[in-house]
N, C-alpha and C positions, 0 to 999 in steps of 0.2 A: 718774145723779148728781143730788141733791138739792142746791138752794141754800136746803132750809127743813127744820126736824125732822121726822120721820116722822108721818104721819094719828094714830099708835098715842100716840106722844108730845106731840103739839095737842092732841090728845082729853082725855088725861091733865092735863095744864096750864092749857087752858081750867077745866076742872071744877075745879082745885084755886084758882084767882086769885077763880074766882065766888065759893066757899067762903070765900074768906077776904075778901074786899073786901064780904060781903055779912052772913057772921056771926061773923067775928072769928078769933083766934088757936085758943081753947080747944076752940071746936067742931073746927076743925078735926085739933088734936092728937087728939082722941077718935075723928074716925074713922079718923085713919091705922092708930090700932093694932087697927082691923077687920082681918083678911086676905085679898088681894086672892083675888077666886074667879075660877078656870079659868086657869093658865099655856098664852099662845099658844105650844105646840108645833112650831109652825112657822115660829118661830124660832130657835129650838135648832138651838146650832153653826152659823148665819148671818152672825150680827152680835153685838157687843159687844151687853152690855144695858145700854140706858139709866139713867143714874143723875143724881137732882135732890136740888138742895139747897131747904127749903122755907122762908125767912127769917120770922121773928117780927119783923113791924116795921107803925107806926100807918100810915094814910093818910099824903099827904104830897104836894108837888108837886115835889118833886127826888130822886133816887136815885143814890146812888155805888159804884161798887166795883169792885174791881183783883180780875186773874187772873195767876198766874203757871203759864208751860204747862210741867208738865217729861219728858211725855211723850208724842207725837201720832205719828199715823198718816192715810194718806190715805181720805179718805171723814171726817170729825172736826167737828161743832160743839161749839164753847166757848161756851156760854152767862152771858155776866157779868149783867147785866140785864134778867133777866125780870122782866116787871108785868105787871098784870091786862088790859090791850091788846095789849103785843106782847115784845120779845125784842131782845135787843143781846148781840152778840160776835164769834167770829172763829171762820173756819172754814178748816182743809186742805184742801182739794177733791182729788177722785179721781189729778188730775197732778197731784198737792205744789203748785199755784199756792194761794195764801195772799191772804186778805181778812178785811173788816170789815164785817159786814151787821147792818142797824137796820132791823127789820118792825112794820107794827102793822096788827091784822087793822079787820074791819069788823064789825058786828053781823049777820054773814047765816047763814041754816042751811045754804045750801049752798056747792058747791064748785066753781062754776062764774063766774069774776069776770065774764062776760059778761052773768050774768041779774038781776046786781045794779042794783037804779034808781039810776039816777046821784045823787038825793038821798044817797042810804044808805053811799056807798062813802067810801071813804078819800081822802084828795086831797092831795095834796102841794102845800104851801107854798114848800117851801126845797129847794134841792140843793145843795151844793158844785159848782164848775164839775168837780174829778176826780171824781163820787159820780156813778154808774148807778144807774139808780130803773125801778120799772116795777108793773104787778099781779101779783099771785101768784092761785095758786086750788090747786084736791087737799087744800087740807088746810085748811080755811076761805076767806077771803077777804080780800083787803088792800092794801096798797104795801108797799113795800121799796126798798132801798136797799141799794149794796154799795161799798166803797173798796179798791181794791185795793192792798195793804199786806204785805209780805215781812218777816209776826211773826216773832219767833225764839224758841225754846224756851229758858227762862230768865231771860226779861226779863219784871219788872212791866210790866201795862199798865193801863190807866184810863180807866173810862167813865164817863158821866153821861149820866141821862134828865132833861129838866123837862119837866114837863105845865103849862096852865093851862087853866081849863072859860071857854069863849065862849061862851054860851048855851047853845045842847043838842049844843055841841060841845065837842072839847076836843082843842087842838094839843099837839105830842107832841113833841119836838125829843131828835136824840140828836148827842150830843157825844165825840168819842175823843182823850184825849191823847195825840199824837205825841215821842217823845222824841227824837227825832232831830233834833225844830224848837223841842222847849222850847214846845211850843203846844198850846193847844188847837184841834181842828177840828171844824168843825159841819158833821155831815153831809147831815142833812135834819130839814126838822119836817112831820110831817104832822097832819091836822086829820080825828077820825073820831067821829061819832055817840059820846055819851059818857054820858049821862045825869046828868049834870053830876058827873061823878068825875073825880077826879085820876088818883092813882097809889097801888095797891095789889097786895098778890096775890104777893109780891115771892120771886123765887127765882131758880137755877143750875143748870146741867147740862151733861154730856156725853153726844154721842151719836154715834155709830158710824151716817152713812146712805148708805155703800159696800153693806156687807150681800152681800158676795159669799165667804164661809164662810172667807176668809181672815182678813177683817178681823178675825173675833169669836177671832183668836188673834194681837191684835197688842193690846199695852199702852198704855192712854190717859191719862192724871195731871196732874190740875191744882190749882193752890193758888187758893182764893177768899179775898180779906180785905178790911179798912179798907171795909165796906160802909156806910152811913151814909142817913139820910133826912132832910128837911126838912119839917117842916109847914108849913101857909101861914100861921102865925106866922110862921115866921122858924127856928124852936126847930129844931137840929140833934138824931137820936138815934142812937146804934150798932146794927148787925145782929151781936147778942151770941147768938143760939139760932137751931139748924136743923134740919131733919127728915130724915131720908136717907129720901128714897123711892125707886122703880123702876119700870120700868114690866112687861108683861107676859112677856117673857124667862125662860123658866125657867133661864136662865144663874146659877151662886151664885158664879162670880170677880167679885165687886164687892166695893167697899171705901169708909169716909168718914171722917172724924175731924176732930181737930182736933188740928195738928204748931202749933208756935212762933209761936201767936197768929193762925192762918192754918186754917180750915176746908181738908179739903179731899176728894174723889174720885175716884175710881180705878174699871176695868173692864177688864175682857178678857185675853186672854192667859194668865200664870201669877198673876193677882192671887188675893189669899186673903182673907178678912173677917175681918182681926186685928184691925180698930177697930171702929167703933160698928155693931150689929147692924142687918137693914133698920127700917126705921120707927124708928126710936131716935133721940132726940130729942140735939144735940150744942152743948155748952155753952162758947162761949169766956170762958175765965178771963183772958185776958190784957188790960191796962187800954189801952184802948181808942182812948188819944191824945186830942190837940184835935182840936176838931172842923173838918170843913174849910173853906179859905180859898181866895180868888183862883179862883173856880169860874166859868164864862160866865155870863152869865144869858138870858134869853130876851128879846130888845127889842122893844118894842112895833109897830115894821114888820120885819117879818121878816125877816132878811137873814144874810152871812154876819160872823160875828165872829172874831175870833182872840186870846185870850186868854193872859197869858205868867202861871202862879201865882206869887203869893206863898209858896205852901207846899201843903201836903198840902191 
């Protein structure tokens, strides 16, 4: 049982957040519709195959965006906020227990968080007193953080990453709205070697990382929407265009589109590719709303806040 996406899918993600945090939107559209060479075989009828949404949006130091889950199974990350450092969402784990985990790696090439110099590594700031935190490694290197939280299938949810660069660092704070409290909750911020970037690279996904040949015949469906970014102006903009990409699965039950102003993705099980073809680029038409309000913000001593919106 995995509390992080599989080596196969970091791998994948890393390389796409560099790509774009480093040369923009267009390049990247260009190589998507390269095809990917060699299907790993041996995954076939294991596991669902991973499926990312790839967000067209500027640099920025806040990111927002709701998921609504309408189909899961155990072994399951929902990935609402991924950027070019780490990843935020909600996972089923193996016994249907249900959480909120917010990761951000470290700049290292390996996978060992032990051999990392403690200059280099990730460090935690902030925890929530309910929020479990710790190092991760296997699959890069970093902190993390988990809330233990009994999502339900059906209900929007809503996160928020803000970044800001501190030198040659940059603290990471990730925030999840609780409906049940009408609050915001601030889970952790952590502060990791940054090169003085914010927040880019931005995308979604689901991922099946049970992998024990049932799973990849159990149906997984989720709506992503209202994603939004902030530049360090100030300036609010929509996440109106996506990529459907995959990762190495030669699995072809995957699925993405865009239903009632709501991107969204589908794997496993009897799924069929009735909507947007892989790498097909997916366009929401639907207007977009005001931009949002009553958001946390990040306070200048670190600490916890709780936040009640004014609105979206």
């Amino acid at each position: 049982m995995r509390n992080n996406p599989s080596p196969r899918g970091v791998t994948l993600f890393k390389n796409l957040q560099t790509a774009l945090s480093r040369y923009g939107w267009l390049v990247v559209l260009a190589l998507a519709c390269v095809p990917v060479a060699g299907a790993d075989e041996s995954l076939a009828g294991l596991a669902c195959r991973s499926v990312h949404l790839g967000y067209d949006g500027q640099a920025g130091v806040a990111f927002t965006s709701e998921v609504i889950v309408e189909r899961s199974a155990p072994g399951t990350y929902f990935c609402v906020c991924g950027f070019n450092r780490g990843y935020f969402g909600i996972q089923e784990l193996s016994n249907g227990k249900k959480l909120v985990i917010f990761s951000v790696w470290e700049p290292s090439e390996g996978d060992d968080p032990t051999k990392v110099d403690e200059s280099r590594r990730t460090k935690l700031l902030y925890k929530d007193p309910a929020v479990r935190s710790g190092r991760f490694g296997g699959e890069g290197t970093g902190g993390q953080s988990f809330l233990d939280y009994d999502w339900k299938v059906g209900q929007p949810y809503r996160f928020l990453v803000r970044a800001k660069v501190v030198g040659d660092r940059t603290e990471f704070a990730g925030y999840f709205f609780i409906p049940e409290e009408n609050a915001w909750k601030h889970l952790a911020t952590f502060s990791a070697l940054g090169e003085g970037q914010a927040l880019g690279g931005y995308y979604g996904f689901i991922e099946d990382f049970l992998r024990n040949k049932e799973s990849a015949t159990q149906e997984r469906r989720a709506k992503y929407g209202h994603g939004w970014i902030q530049s360090a102006g100030g300036t609010w903009s929509p996440l109106l265009r996506a990529r459907f990409t995959a990762d190495s699965n030669p699995a072809k039950n995957i699925n993405a589109g865009q239903v009632d102003g709501w991107f969204f993705l589908q794997t496993g099980g009897k799924t069929e590719n009735t909507g947007t073809p892989l790498r097909g680029l997916i366009q929401d038409q639907a207007d977009p709303g005001p931009a949002p309000v009553g958001l946390p913000v990040l306070p200048e001593a670190v600490g916890d806040q709780k936040v009640t919106p004014s609105g979206r």
